[in-house]
VOVEXTI-164051 format. One line per 10 residues: number of its first residue (from 1); their letters; for each residue x, y, z of N, C-alpha, C. Coordinates in steps of 0.05 Angstrom, whole numbers. Atoms other than C-alpha are relative to their C-alpha. Layout:
// VOVEXTI-164051
NUM = A = X:Y:Z:X:Y:Z:X:Y:Z; ...
***
This chain:
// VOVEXTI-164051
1 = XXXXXXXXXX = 17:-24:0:0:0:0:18:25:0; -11:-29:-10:25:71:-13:-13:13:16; 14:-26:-22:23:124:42:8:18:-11; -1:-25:6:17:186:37:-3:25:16; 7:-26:-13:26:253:86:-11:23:-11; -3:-33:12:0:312:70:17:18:11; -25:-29:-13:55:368:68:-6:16:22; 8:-20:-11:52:410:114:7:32:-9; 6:-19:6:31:477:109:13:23:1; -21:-17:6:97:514:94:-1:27:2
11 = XXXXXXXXXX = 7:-26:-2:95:586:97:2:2:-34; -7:0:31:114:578:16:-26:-9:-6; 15:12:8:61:532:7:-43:17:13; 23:-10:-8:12:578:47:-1:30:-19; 6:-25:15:27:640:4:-4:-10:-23; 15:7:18:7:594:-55:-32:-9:-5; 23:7:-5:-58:583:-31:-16:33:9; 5:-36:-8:-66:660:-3:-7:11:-35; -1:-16:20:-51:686:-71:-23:-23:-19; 10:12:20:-106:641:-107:-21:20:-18
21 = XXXXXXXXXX = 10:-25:23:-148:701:-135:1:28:20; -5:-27:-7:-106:763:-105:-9:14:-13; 4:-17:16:-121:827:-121:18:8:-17; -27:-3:29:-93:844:-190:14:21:2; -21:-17:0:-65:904:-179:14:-3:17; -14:14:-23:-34:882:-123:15:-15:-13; -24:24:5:-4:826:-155:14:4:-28; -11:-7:30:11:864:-224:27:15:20; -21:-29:-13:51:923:-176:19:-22:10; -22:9:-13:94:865:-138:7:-5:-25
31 = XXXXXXXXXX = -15:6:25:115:833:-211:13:23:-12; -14:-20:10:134:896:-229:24:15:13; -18:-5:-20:177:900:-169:18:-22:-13; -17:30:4:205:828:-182:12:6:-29; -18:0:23:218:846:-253:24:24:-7; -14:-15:6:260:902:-238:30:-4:-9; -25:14:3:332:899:-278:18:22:-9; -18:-32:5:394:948:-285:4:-1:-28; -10:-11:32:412:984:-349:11:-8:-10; -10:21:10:458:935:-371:-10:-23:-2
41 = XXXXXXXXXX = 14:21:6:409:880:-359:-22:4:-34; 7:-20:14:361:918:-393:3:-1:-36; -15:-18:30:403:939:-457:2:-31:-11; -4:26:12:422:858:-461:-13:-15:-1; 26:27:12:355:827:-464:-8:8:-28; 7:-10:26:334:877:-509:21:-6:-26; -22:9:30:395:859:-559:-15:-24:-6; 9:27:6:374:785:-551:-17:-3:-10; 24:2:12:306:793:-560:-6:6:-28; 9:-1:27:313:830:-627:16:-14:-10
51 = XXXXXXXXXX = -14:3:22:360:789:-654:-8:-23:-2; 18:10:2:317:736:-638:-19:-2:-21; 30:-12:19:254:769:-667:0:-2:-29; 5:-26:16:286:799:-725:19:-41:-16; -10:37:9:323:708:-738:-26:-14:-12; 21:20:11:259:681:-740:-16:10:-20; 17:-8:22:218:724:-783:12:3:-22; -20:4:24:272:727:-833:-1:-33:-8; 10:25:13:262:650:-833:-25:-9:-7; 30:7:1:193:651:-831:-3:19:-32
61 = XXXXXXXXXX = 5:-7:22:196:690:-892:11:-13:-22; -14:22:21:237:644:-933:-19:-23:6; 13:13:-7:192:594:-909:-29:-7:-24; 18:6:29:140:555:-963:-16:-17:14; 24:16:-3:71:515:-953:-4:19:26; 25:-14:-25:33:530:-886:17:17:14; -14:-24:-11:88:566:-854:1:25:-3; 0:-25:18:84:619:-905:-21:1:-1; 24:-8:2:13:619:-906:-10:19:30; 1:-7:-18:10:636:-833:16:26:9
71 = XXXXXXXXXX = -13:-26:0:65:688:-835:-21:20:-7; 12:-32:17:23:732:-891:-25:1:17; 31:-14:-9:-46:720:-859:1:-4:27; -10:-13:-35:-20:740:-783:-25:-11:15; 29:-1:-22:-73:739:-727:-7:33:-1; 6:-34:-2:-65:815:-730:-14:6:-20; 23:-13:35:-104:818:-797:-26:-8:19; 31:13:-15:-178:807:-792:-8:-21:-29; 13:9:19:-173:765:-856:24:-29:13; -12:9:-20:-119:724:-807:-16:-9:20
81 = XXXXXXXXXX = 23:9:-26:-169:717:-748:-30:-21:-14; 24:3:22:-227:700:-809:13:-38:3; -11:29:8:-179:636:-832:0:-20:35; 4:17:-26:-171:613:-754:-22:-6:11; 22:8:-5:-239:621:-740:-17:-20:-12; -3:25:25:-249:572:-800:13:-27:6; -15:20:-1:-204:530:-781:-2:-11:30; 0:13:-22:-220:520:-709:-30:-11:1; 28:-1:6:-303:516:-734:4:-22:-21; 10:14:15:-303:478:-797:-3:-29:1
91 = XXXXXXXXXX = -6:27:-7:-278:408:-773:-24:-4:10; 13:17:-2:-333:400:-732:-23:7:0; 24:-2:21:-396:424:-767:2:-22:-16; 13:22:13:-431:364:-784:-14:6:-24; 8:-6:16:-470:392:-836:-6:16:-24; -2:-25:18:-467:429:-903:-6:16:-2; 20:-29:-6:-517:473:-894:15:33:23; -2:-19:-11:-487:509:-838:29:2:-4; -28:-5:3:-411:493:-862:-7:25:-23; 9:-17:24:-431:541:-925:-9:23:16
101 = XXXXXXXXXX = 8:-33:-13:-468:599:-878:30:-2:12; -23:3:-16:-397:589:-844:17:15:-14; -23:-10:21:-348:603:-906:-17:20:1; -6:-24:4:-395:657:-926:9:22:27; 4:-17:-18:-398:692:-867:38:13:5; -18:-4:6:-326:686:-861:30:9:-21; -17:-11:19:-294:696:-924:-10:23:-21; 16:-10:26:-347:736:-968:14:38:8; -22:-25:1:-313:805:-930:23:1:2; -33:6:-9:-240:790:-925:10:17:-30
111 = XXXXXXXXXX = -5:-17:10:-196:841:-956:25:-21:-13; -9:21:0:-165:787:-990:29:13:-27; -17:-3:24:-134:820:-1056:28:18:20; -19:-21:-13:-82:865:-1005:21:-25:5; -13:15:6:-56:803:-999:20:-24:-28; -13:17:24:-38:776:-1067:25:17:-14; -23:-9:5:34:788:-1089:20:-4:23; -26:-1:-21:68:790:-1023:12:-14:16; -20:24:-15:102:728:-1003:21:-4:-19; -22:19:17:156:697:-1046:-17:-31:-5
121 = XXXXXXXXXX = 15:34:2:117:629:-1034:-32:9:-28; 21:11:21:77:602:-1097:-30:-4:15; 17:19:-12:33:563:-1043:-14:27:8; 19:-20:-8:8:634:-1007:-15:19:-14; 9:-21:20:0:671:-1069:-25:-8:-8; 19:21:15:-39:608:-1098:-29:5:18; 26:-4:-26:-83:612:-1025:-11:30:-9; 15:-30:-5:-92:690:-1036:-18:4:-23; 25:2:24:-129:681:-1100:-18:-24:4; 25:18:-3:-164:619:-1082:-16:16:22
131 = XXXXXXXXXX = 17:-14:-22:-191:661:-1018:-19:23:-7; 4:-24:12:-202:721:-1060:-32:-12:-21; 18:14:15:-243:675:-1112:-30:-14:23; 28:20:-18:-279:639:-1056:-18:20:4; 25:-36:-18:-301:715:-1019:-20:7:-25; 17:-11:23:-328:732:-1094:-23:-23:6; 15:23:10:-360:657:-1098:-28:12:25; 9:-3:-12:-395:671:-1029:-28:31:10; 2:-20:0:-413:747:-1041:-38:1:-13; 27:-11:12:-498:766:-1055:7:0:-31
141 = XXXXXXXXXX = 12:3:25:-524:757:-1127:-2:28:-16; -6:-24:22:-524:833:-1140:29:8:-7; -31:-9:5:-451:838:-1147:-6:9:-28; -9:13:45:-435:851:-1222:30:-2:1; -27:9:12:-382:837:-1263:5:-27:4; -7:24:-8:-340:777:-1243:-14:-10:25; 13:9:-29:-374:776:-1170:-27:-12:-13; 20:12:15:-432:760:-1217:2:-27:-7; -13:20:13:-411:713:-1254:5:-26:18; -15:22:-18:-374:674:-1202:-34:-3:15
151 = XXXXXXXXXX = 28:10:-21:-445:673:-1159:-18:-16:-15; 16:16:16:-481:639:-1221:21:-17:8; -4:25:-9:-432:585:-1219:7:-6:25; 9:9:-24:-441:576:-1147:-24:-12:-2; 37:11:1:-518:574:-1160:10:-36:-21; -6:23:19:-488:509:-1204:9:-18:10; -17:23:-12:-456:471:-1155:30:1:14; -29:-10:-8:-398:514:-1132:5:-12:27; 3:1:-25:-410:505:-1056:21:-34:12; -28:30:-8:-380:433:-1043:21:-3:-10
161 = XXXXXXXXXX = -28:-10:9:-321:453:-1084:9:10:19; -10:-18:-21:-308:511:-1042:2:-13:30; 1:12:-33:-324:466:-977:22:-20:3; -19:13:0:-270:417:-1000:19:14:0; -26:-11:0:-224:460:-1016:4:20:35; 10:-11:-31:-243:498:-942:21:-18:17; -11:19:-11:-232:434:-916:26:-15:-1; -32:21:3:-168:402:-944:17:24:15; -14:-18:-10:-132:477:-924:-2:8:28; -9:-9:-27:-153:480:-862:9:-24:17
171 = XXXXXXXXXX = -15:21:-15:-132:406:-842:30:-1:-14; -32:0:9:-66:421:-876:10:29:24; -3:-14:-22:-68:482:-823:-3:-14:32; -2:8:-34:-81:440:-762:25:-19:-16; -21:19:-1:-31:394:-786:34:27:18; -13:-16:-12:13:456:-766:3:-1:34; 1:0:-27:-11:451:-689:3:-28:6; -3:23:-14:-11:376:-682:17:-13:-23; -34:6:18:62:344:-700:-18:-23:-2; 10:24:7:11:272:-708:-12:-20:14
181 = XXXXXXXXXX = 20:8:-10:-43:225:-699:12:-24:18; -5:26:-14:8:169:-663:28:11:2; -19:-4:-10:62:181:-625:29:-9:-12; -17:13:30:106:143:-683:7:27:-18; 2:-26:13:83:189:-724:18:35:1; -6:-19:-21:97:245:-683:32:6:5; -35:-1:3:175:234:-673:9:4:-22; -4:-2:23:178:223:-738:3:31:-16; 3:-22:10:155:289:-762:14:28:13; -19:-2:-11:193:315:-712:35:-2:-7
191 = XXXXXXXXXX = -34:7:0:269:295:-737:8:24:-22; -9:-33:9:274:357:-776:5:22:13; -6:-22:-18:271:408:-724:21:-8:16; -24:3:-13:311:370:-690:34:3:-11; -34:-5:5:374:372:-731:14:29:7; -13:-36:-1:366:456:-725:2:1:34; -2:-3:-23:367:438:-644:-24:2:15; 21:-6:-11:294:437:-632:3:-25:17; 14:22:-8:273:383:-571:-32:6:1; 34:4:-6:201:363:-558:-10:-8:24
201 = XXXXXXXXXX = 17:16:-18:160:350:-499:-28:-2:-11; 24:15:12:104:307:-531:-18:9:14; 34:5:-16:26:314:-504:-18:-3:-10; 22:12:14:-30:280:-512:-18:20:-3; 18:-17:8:-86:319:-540:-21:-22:17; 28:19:-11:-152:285:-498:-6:18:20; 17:-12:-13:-206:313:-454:8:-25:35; 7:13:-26:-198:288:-369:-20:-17:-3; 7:27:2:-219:220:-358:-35:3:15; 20:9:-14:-291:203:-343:-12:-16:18
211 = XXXXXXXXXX = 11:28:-15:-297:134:-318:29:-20:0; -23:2:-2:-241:93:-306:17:-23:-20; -13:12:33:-237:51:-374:21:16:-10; -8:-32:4:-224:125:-395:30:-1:5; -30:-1:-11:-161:130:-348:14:-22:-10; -18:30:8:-136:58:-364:12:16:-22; -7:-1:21:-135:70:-427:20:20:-19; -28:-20:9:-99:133:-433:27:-2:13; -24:16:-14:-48:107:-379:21:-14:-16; -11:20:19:-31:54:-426:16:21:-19
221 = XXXXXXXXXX = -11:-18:22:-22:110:-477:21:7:6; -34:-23:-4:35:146:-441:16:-27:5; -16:24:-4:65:82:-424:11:-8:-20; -1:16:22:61:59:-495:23:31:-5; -13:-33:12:88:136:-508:32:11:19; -25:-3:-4:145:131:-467:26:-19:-2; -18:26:21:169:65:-495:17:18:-14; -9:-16:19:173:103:-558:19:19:-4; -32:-16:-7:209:161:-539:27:-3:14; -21:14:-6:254:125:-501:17:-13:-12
231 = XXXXXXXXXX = -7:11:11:277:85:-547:15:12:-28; -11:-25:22:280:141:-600:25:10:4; -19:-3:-16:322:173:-548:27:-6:-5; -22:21:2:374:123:-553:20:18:29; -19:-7:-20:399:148:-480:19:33:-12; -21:-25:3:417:223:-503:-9:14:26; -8:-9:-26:395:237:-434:-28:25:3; 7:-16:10:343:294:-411:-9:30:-8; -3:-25:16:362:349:-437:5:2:-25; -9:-6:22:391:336:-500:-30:-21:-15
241 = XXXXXXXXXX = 25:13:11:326:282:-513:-29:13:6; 30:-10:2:255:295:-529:-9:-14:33; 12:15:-30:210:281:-465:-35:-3:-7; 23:4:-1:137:281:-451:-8:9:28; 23:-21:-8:76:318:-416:-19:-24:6; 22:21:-11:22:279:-371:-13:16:3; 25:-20:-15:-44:309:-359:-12:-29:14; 19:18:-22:-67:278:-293:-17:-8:6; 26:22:1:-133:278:-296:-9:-12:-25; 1:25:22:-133:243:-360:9:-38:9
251 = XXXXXXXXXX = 3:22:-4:-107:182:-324:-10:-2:33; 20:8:-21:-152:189:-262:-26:15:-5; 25:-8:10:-230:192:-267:-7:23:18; 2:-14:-22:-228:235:-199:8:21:5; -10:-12:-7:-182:285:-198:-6:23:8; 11:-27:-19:-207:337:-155:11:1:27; -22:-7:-23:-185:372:-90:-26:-21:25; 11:15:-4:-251:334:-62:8:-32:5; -15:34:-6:-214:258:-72:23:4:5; -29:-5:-18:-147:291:-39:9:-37:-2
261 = XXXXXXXXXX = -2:30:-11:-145:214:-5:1:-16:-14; -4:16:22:-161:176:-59:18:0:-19; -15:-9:24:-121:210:-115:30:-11:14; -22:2:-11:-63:204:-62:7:-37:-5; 3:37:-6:-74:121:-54:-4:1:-32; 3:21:30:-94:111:-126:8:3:-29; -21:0:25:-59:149:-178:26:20:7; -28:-2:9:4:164:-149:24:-26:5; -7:22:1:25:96:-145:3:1:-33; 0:9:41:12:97:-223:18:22:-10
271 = XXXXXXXXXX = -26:-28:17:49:165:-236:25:-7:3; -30:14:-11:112:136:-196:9:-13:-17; -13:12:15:117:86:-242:1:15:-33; -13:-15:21:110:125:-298:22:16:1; -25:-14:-2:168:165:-269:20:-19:-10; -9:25:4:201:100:-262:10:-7:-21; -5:12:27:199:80:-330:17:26:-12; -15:-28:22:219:152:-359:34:-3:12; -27:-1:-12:277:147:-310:21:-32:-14; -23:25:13:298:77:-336:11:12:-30
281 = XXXXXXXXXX = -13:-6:30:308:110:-411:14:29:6; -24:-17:-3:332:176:-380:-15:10:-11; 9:-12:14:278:217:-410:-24:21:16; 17:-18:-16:237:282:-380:-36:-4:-3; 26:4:-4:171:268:-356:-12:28:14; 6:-13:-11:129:327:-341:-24:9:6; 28:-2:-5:66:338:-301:-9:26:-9; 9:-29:10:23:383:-339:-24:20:20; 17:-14:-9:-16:447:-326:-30:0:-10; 36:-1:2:-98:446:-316:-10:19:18
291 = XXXXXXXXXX = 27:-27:-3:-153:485:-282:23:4:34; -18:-18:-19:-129:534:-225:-9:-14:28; 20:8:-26:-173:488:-170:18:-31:3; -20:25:1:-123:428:-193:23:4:4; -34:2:-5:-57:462:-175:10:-17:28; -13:5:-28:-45:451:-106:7:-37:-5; -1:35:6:-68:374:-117:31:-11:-12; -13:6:10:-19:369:-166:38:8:14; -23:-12:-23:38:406:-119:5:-22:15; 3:21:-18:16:353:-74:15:-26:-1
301 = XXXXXXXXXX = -6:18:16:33:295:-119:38:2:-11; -35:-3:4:104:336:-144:9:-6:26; -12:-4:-15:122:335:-70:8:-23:8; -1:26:-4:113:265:-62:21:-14:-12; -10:9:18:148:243:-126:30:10:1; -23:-11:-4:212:297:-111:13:-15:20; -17:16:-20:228:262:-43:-3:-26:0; 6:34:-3:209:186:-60:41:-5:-8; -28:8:6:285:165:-55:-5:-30:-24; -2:20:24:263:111:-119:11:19:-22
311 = XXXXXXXXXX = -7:-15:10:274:172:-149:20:14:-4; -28:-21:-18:334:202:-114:19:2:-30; -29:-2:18:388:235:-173:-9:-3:-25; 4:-11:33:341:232:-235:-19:31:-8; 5:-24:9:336:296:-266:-26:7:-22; 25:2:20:272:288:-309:-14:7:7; 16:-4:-23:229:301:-254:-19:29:-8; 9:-39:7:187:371:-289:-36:-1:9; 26:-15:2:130:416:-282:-1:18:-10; 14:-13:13:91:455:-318:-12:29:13
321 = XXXXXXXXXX = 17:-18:-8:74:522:-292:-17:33:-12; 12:-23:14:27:576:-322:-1:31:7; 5:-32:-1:40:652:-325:-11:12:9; 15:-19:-3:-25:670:-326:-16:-2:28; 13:1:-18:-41:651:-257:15:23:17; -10:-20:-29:-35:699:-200:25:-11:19; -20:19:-11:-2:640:-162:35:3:-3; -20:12:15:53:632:-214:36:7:25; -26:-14:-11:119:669:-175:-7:-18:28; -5:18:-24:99:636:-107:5:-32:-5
331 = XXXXXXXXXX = 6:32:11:81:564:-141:45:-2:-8; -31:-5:5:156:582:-169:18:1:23; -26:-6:-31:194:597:-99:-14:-29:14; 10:17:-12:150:533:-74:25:-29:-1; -15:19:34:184:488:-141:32:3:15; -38:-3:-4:263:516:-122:-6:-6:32; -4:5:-40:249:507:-40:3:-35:-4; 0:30:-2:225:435:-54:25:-16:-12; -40:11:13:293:422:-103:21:1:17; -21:3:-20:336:448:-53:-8:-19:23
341 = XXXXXXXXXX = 7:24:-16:307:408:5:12:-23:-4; -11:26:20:317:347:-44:18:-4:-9; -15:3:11:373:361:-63:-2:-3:-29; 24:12:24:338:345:-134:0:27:-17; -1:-10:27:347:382:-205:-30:-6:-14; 30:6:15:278:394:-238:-4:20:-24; 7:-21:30:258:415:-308:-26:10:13; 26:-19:-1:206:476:-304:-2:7:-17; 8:-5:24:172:488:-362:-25:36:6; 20:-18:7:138:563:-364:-15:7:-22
351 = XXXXXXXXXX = 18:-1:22:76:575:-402:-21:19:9; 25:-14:4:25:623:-416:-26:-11:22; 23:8:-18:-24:580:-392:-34:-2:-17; 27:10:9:-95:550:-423:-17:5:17; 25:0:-9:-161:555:-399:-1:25:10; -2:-22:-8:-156:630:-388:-35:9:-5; 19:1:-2:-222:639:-411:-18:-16:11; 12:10:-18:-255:591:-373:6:2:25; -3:-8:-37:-227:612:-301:-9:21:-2; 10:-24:0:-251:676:-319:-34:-7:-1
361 = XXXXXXXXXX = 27:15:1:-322:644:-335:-6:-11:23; 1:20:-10:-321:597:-284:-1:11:32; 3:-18:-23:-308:652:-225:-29:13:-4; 18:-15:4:-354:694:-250:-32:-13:3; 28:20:0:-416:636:-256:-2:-14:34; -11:20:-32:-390:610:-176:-12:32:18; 8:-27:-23:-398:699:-158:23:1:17; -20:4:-19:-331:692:-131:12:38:-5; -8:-31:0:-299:762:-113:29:5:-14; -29:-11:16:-238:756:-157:11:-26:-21
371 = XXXXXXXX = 0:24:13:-207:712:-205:34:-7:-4; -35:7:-3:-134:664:-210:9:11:-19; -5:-14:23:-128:697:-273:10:20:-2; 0:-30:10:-98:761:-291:-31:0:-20; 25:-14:8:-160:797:-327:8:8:-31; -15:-9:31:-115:823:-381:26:-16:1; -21:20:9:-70:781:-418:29:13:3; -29:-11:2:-15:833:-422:17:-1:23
***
């Protein structure tokens, strides 16, 4: 049987629970303390940063197929926001009828010709007249001229053309966000970035477990998924090898602060060994970030896993922590207290942070007097 203490209630671990929806200005004015840096710091991020900035968009402009399509039509356009809204909508509209009110609505105003000419890429130019053609195809019956024209042969049968072609471009655009449908796959498509020095921490794309088939079965998955990259691996160790990303309640049906007890007895017995295993190939395992009511839990679980001496001396050991929580800087001084303690090296992965609109939702529908969220993204 595993046991399990609960930590005690640290003065670290109590100002992570204090700060769960501080007041924002409050907690904007100390970050702005914390980020203060001298004029030589200063002068040398800012070098880095543009030379950064000024590396990649210079490759992103040499850049051909979806890369280049995404450069020209930005998010900052509104014929940019048009294509993503498309592309995060059309997949799963079941039916023609309302895939078709969809494109027009979306493409029939898009200022599409401001775009034609200005990439180097064939493939964006090719997109900026098919988009341009579609907005006409989509456009009211009184147009004249060619907008004419093009709307009779719509009235002919245009529409499932246009919905294929919709469709094949915008699953050649998610192919952009998901490196593939099998973790095979996935590495695979992968060995290109890697030669320019890119690694990967893999994650499963899936919704938290329902019932506990559910969990099995995605369990299995990371298990099956750390074979894989392990093996890929070939022992480069991890830092210099790709790793992998667990979302916890994907392999428990329970995970709430509610089954504390349970969660403790019944999936960290199962996470251990997934450490376990990552640790036999030498490869970074890291518990991911979810809703702002599942941190601590999950704190709970790192604290456990940092001092289990099965563990003692592997460095793989990560977490995931999100920006946009209020938390984030304490959850951070929590993370380095518990390393030192442990003696124990841990990858920390910073991130933005998901579900920003739903903690904002989610306070707001509960009437809670504040939210874990900053309010504004900036």
């Amino acid at each position: 049987m595993f046991r399990f203490a609960h930590p005690q209630q640290t003065a670290l671990r109590q100002a992570v629970t204090q700060a769960y929806r501080r007041d924002e200005t409050e907690a904007v004015q100390d970050m702005l303390q914390r980020a203060q840096m001298s004029a030589a710091e200063q002068n040398g991020a800012s070098q880095l940063a543009r030379r950064l900035v000024t590396q990649v968009r210079e490759s992103r402009k040499k850049a051909s197929g979806v890369d280049a399509l995404m450069h020209e039509f930005s998010l900052s356009s509104e014929e940019g926001v048009a294509l993503m809204c498309l592309a995060e909508a059309l997949l799963r509209i079941p039916d023609n009828a309302t895939r078709n009110k969809l494109i027009q609505d979306k493409l029939a105003d898009g200022d599409w010709k401001s775009h034609l000419n200005n990439s180097p890429s064939l493939f964006v130019n090719a997109a900026a007249w098919g988009l341009l053609i579609t907005g006409k195809l989509t456009t009211p019956t009184s147009e004249q001229g060619l907008g004419a024209a093009l709307t009779r042969m719509l009235g002919k049968g245009g529409e499932p053309l246009i919905r294929k072609g919709v469709d094949y471009a915008m699953r050649m655009l998610g192919k952009q966000f998901v490196t593939g449908q099998t973790i095979e796959e996935a590495l695979q498509n992968g060995k290109e970035r890697e030669k320019s020095g890119y690694r990967f921490s893999f994650d499963m794309l899936g919704e938290a477990a329902m019932t506990q088939a559910d969990a099995d079965r995605y369990y299995q998955d990371y298990v099956n998924a750390i074979h894989a990259i392990g093996k890929d691996a070939q022992n480069a160790g991890v830092y210099e090898g790709n790793g992998i990303s667990v979302k916890l309640s994907a392999i428990h049906p329970r995970y709430v602060r509610a089954q504390h007890e349970r969660v403790m007895g019944e999936l960290l017995p199962k996470l251990k060994q997934l450490f376990m295993l990552a640790k036999s190939y030498n490869i970074g395992l890291n518990i991911d970030a979810e809703e702002a009511n599942r941190l601590e839990l999950s704190l709970d679980l790192m604290e456990a896993l940092v001092s289990d001496p099965d563990l003692a001396g592997f460095n793989g050991i990560g977490f995931v922590v999100q920006a946009y929580q209020k938390r984030c800087p304490f959850v951070i001084d929590y993370l380095v207290d518990l390393a030192r303690r442990n003696k124990q090296r841990l990858m920390i992965r910073l991130v933005k942070g998901a579900y920003w609109d739903s903690e904002i939702k989610w306070a707001q529908v509960d009437g809670l007097d504040g939210y874990p969220v900053y309010t504004r993204k900036v």
